[in-house]
Structure formats: structure tokens, C-alpha cells
C-alpha positions as CSV (number, residue, x, y, z in Angstrom):
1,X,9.6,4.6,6.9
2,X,10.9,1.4,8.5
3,X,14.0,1.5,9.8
4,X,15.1,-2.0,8.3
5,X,13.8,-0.7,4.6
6,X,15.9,2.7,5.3
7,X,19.2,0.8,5.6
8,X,18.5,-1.6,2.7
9,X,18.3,2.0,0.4
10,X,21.1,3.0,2.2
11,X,23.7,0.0,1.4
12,X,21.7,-1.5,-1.7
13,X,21.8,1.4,-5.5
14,X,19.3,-1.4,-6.6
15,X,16.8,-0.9,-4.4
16,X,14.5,1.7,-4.5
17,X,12.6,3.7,-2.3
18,X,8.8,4.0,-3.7
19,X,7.1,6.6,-1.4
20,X,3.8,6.4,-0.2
21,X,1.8,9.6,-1.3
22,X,-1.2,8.7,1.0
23,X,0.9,9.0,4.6
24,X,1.8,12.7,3.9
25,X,-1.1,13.9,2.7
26,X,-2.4,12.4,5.7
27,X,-0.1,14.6,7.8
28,X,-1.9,17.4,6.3
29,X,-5.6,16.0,6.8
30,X,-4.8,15.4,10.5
31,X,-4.3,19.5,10.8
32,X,-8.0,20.4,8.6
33,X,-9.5,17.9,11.2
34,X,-8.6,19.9,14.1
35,X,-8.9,23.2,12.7
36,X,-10.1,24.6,9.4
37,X,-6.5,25.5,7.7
38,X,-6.1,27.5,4.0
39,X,-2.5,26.1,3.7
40,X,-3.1,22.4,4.6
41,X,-6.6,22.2,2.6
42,X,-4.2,23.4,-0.8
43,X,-2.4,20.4,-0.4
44,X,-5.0,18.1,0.1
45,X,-6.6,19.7,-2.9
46,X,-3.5,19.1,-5.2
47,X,-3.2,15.4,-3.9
48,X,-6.8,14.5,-5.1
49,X,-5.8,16.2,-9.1
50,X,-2.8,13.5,-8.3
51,X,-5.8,10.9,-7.5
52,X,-7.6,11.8,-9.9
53,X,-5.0,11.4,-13.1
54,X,-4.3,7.8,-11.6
55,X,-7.9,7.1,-11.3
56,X,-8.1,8.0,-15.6
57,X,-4.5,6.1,-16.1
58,X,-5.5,3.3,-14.3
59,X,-6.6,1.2,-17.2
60,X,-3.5,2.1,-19.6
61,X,-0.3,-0.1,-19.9
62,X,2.4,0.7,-17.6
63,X,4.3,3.1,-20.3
64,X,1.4,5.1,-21.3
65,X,0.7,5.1,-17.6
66,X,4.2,6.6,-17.0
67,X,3.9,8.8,-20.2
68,X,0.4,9.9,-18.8
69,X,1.7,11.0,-15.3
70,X,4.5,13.0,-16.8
71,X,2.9,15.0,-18.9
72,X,-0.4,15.8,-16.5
73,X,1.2,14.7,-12.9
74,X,4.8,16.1,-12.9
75,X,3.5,19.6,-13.6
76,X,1.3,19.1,-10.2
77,X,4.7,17.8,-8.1
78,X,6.7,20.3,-9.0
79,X,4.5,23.4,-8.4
80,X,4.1,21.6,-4.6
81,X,7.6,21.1,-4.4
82,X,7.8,24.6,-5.0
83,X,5.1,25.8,-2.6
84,X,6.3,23.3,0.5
85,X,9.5,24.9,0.2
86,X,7.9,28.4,0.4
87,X,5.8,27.5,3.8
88,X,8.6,25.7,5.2
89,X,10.5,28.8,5.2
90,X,8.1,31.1,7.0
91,X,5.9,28.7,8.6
92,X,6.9,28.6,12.7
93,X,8.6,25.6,14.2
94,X,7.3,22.4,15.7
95,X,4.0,23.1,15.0
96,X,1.9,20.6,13.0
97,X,2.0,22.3,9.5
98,X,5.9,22.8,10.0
99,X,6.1,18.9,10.7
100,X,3.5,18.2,8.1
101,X,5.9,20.0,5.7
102,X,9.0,18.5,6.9
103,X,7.7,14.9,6.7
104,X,6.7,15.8,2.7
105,X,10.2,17.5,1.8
106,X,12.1,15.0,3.7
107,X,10.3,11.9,1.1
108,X,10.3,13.7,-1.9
109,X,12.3,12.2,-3.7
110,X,10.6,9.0,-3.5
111,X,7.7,10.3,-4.0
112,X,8.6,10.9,-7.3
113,X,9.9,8.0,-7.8
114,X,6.2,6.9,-9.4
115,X,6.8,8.9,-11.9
116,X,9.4,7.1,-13.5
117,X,7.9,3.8,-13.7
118,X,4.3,3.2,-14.8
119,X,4.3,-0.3,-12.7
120,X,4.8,1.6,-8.9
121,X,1.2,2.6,-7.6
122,X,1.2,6.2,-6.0
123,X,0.5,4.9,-2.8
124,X,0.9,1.4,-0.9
125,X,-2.9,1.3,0.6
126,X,-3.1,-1.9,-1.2
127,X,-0.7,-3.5,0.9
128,X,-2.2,-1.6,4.1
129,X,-5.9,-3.0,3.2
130,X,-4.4,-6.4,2.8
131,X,-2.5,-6.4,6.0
132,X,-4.6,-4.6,8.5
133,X,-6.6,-7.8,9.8
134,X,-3.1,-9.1,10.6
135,X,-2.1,-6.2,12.1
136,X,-5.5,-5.9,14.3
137,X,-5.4,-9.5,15.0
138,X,-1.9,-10.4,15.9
139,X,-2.1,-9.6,19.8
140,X,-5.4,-11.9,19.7
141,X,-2.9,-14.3,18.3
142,X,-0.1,-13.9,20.9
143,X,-2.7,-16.7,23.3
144,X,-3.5,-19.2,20.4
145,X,-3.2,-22.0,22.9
146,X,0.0,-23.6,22.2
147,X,3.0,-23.7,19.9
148,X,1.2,-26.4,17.1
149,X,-2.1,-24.0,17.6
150,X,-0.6,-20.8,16.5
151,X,1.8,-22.4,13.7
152,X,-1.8,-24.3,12.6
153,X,-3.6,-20.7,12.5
154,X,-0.6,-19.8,10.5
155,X,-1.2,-22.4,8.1
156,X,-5.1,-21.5,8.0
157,X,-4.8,-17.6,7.5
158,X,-2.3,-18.4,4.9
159,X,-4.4,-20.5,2.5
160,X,-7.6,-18.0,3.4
161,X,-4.9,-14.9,2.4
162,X,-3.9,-17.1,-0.8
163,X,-7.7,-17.3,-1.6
164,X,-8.3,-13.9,-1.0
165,X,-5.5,-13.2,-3.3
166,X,-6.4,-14.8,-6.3
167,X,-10.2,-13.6,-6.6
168,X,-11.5,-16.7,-4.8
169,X,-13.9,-16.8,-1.7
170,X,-12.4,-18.0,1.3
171,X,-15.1,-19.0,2.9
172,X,-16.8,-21.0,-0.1
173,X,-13.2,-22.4,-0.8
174,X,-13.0,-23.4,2.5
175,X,-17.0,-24.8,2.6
176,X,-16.1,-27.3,-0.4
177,X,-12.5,-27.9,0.7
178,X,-13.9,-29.4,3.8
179,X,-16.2,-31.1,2.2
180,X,-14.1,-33.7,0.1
181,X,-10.6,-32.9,2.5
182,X,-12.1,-36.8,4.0
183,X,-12.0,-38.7,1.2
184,X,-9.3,-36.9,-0.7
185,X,-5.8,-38.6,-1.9
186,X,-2.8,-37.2,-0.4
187,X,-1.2,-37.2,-3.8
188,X,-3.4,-34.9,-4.7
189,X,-3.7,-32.7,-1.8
190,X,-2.0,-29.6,-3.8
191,X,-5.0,-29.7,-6.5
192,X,-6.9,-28.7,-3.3
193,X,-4.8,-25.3,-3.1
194,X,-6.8,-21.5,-3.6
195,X,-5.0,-21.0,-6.6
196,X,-6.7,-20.1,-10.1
197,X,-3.6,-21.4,-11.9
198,X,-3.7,-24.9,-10.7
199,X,-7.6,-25.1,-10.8
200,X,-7.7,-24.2,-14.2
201,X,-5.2,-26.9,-15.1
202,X,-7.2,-29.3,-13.2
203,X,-10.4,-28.0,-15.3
């Protein structure tokens, strides 16, 4: 829901917006933790059968994954679609179902959009899981000391994110790249790099 990513689907046709199926459920999750609520908890209980046929697709190729969520996923959408567009006309204004509603209705579309391509994940909490230590650190960050610091902590979380990225250890990585860092060639400072790809060359 970015603003910047709104207007890049606004004046780009090739850009797509992949919607995140996670945040409005969570809408609805937010209301059953107040309060029990019928109407929210049958949403929530449709979103896990979504979960659910991901969690058996999960291993398929990307077309049998797409092949997979139309037959036994699209069925599931559409009766929702259905049903939020039932509640949304009787349920009463500004109150937290109605907005819950809302926020679903106004992002179907790109909810959907999963649907038609076996490669876009149902959710982003990928991304979210990979970014939240730079999102809980980056007001830490804001008195790294000086200029050189912080662009030197960039440098560091970088190569520690790169690890992380390809199936490495960062902290082992970092352990033996230490290590040998002193009596390393320059030349070959990029053999040094968290990557599997280059190790395996080296190997």
C-alpha cells in the first residue's frame, strides 16, 4: 500500500500489483482478538483452506502450482468475494468489520492476481521476515557515530544480509573471513564474498 508503488501501477500496464493476502486477513484477526466475532472468524477460517492449498502446492512447478490454485483456490476467492460484498452492505459504518471489509474489497483484485501466475507467493511475509531487523534497527542506526561509521555498517549488514541470503552462516562466514582477511590478496578479495556461486567456482 505504498504510495510510491500505487503510482508506479497507476502510470506503468507492466507493472503489477501482487497483493498481500496476510495484511487483510490480519484486519480481520485484529477484531476476534478484541472480541469473539462469527463474521470475522469465517474469514479467517477461509484464509487458512487458502494456506493450506499453498502449503500442498508448495513443492510443484510454477504451472502446476498455478493449475493447482485454480482449480482448489479460485473456488475459495470467489465464494469470499461474494460473502464480503454481502456484509459490506449491511454491516454499519466505520466500525472495524466495515473497515476490515473495505480494506479486503478495495485489494481484490490484486489479490487475485496470484492466481494467475504460479511464481507470485500469496503473501509477501518473506520480504517482511527478511526486513524487519532493518526496520527495528534503523533508529539505532540514525547515531552510528559518523558519516564513514554508518556507510561502514552499511557495508557490514550488507555482506551479513548476502550471507543470510544464500544459505550461509553469517556469523561463521564472518569467523573465517576474519580469519585470513590479514593475509589475503586484494586481487582476490571478491573470492571472499557470501556467495555460493562464486565459492563453488573457487571449490
Amino acid at each position: 500500500d505504498y504510495s510510491g508503488y500505487k503510482a508506479l501501477f497507476d502510470k506503468y500496464e507492466s507493472i503489477i500489483e501482487a497483493g498481500c493476502f496476510t495484511h487483510v486477513r490480519r484486519k480481520f484477526a485484529e477484531i476476534v482478538k478484541v472480541a469473539p466475532h462469527p463474521f470475522a472468524q469465517y474469514f479467517i477460517n477461509e484464509s487458512a483452506k487458502l494456506y493450506q492449498i499453498e502449503d500442498k502446492l508448495k513443492l510443484l512447478t510454477p504451472e502446476d502450482r498455478k493449475r493447482g490454485r485454480k482449480k482448489f483456490a479460485k473456488p475459495i476467492l470467489k465464494k469470499l468475494k461474494t460473502w464480503i460484498m454481502h456484509h459490506l452492505s449491511k454491516a454499519l459504518p466505520n466500525t472495524a468489520f466495515a473497515r476490515a471489509l473495505k480494506h479486503a474489497i478495495n485489494r481484490w483484485k490484486s489479490l487475485e492476481i496470484y492466481l494467475t501466475d504460479g511464481n507470485v507467493p500469496i503473501d509477501n511475509n518473506h520480504i517482511e521476515r527478511n526486513i524487519r531487523p532493518i526496520a527495528l534497527g534503523r533508529k539505532n542506526w540514525l547515531f552510528a557515530g559518523s558519516l564513514a561509521a554508518g556507510q561502514l555498517m552499511t557495508n557490514i549488514m550488507s555482506l551479513l544480509a548476502t550471507a543470510r541470503a544464500n544459505g550461509i552462516d553469517p556469523e561463521q562466514w564472518l569467523r573465517e573471513t576474519l580469519a585470513v582477511l590479514p593475509t589475503w590478496k586484494y586481487k582476490d578479495i571478491d573470492k571472499l564474498l557470501p556467495i555460493k556461486s562464486i565459492q563453488k567456482t573457487e571449490n
